[in-house]
C-alpha positions as CSV (number, residue, x, y, z in Angstrom):
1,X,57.0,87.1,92.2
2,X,54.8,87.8,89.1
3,X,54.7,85.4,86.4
4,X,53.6,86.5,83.3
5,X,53.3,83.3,81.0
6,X,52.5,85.0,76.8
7,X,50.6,82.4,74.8
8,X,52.7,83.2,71.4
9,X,50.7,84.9,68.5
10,X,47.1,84.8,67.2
11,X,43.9,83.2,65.7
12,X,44.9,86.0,63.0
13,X,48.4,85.3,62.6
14,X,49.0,83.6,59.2
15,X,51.3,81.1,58.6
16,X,52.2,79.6,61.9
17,X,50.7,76.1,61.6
18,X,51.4,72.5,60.7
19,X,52.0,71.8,56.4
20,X,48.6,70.1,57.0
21,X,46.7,73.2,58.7
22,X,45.4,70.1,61.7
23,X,48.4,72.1,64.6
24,X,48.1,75.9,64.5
25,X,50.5,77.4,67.4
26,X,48.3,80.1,68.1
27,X,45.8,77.8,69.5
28,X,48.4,75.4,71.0
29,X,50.2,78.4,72.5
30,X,47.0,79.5,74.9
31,X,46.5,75.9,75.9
32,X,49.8,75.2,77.1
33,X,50.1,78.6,78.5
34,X,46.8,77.5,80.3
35,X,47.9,75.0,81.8
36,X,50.9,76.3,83.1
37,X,49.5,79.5,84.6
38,X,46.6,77.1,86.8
39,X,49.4,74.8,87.8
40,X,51.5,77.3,89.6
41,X,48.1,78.8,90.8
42,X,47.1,75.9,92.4
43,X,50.8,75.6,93.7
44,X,50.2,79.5,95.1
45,X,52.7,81.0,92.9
46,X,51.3,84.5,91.1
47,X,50.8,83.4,87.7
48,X,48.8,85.1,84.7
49,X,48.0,85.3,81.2
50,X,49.4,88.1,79.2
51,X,47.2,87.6,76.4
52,X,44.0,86.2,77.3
53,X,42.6,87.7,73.5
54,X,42.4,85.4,70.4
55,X,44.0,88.2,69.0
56,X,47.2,88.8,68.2
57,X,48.3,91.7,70.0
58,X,51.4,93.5,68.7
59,X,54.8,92.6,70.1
60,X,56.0,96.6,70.5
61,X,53.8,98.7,68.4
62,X,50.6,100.7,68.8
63,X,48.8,101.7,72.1
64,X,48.5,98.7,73.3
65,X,51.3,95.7,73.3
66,X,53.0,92.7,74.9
67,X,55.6,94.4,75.9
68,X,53.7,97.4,77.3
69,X,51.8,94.9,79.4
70,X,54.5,93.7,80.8
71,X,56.5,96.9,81.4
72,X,52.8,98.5,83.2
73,X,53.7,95.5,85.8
74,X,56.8,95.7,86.0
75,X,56.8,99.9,86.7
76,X,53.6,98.7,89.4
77,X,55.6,96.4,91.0
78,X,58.8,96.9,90.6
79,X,60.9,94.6,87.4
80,X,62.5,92.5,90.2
81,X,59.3,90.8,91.1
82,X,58.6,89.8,87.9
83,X,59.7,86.9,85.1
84,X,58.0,86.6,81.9
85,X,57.9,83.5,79.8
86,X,56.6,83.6,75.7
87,X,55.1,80.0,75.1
88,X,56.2,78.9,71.4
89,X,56.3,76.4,68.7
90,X,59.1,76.1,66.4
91,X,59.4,75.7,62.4
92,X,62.3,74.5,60.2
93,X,60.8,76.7,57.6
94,X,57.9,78.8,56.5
95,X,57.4,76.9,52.9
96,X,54.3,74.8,53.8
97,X,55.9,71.5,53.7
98,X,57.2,68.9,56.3
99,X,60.8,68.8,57.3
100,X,61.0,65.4,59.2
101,X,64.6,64.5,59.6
102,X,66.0,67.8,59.8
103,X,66.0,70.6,63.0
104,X,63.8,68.9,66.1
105,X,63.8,69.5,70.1
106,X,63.3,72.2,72.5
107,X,65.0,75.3,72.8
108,X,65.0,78.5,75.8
109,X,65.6,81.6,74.1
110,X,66.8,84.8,75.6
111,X,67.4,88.5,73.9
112,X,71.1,89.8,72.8
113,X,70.9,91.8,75.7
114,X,69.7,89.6,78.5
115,X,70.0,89.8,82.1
116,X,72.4,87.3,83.4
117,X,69.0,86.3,85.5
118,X,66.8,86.1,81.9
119,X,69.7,83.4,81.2
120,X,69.6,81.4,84.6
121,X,65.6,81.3,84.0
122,X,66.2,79.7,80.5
123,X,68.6,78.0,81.6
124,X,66.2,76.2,84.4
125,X,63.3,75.6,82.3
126,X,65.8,74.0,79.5
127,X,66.8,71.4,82.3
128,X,63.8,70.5,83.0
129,X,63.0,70.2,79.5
130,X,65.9,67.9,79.2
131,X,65.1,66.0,81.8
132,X,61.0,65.4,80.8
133,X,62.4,64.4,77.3
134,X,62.3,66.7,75.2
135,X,66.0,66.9,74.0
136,X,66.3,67.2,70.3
137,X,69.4,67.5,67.1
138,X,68.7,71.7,67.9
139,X,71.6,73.3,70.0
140,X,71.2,70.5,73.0
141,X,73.7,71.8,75.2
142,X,74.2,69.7,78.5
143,X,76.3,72.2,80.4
144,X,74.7,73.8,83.4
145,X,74.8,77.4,83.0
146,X,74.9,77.7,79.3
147,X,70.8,76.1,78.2
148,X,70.0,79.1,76.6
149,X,70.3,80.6,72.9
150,X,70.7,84.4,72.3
151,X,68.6,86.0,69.6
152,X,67.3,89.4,69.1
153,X,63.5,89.1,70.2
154,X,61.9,92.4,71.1
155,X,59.8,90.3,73.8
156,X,62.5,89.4,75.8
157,X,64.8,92.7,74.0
158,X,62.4,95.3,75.4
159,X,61.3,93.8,78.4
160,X,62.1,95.1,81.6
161,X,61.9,91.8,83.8
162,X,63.7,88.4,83.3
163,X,62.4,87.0,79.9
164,X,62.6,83.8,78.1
165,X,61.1,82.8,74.7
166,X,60.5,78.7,74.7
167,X,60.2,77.1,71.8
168,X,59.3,73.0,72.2
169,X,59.1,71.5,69.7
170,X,59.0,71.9,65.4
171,X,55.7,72.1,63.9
172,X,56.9,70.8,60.3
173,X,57.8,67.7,61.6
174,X,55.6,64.9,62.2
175,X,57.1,63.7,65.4
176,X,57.2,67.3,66.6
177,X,53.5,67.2,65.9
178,X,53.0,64.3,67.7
179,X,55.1,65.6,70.8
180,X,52.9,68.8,70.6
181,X,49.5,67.3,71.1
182,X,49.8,64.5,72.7
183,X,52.2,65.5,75.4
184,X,51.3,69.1,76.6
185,X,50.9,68.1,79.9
186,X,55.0,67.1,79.7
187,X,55.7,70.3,78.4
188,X,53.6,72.4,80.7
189,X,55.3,70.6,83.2
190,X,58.5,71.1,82.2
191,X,58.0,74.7,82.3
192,X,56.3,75.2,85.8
193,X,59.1,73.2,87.2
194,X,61.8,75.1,85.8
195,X,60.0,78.6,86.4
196,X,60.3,77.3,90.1
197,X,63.6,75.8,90.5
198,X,64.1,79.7,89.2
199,X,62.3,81.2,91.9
200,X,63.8,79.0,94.8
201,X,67.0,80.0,93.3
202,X,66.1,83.7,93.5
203,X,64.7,83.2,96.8
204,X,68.2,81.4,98.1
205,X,70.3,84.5,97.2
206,X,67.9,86.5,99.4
207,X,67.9,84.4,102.7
């Protein structure tokens, strides 16, 4: 199994930040998204960086994209034996200012038109979320099956493979801040454990 782990946006991409300018996700993104992908290296699972640029390469447009890059492995080795997970931060609102007390947790995302495997992979890494403490007031749903929220994201949308869109925590909120930066490690975790309680589940329906 490939894993294709996409560190969310760009040193370019305005706007995606904390109301102080200290958090940018970009940057938070290809950290986390670092650590992940050595962790299940050094675990021997297949993991890579989509984006290893500073850039922010397009979603679905022009010669070269995210979701081109993942389709080129998918048509090389086949969409079964691959997963892709986009590494995000979330925001109440885009209006520069903080929004303690309002929308805060972690959330697995999956497209409109999901595979019901893209929902069992959200599904796992939400769990595991859950259970490293990361619950929030945003859609914390407890019942097995049903972690996931269905949105129309051309990332997990166009994508051949089994695709899920994390968001962990809000970046206009001060204690979402706090939980980005100083507990990365947690997160990563969260997300490497899930991604293989996914696998091992993949791997049970084969045997």
């Amino acid at each position: 199994m490939i894993i294709l782990v996409d560190n969310g946006h760009g040193f370019d991409t305005k706007g995606k930040c904390s109301p102080d300018g200290k958090y940018q996700e970009w940057a938070w993104s290809r950290e986390l998204a670092d650590i992940i992908v050595r962790e299940l290296t050094r675990l021997g699972y297949d993991a890579r960086l989509l984006v290893p640029e500073r850039d922010d390469i397009p979603i679905n447009k022009g010669t070269d994209s995210r979701v081109k890059r993942v389709n080129t492995i998918c048509d090389l080795y086949g969409k079964e034996d691959v997963m892709l997970v986009s590494i995000h931060s979330n925001a109440n609102s885009c209006d520069g200012k903080w929004h303690d007390g309002e929308w805060s947790g972690f959330v697995a995302e999956v497209a409109l038109n999901a595979s019901q495997k893209s929902k069992r992979l959200a599904d796992a890494i939400w769990a595991r979320a859950i259970e490293a403490g990361l619950r929030g007031n945003r859609a914390v749903v407890d019942k097995p099956g049903k972690r996931f929220i269905q949105q129309d994201l051309a990332i997990c949308r166009d994508t051949k493979c089994p695709a899920v869109l994390t968001e962990s925590a809000f970046h206009d909120t001060r204690e979402g801040v706090r939980l980005l930066t100083g507990s990365k490690q947690r997160i990563a975790l969260a997300h490497v454990n899930g991604i293989i309680d996914y696998i091992n589940h993949i791997n049970s329906l084969k045997s």
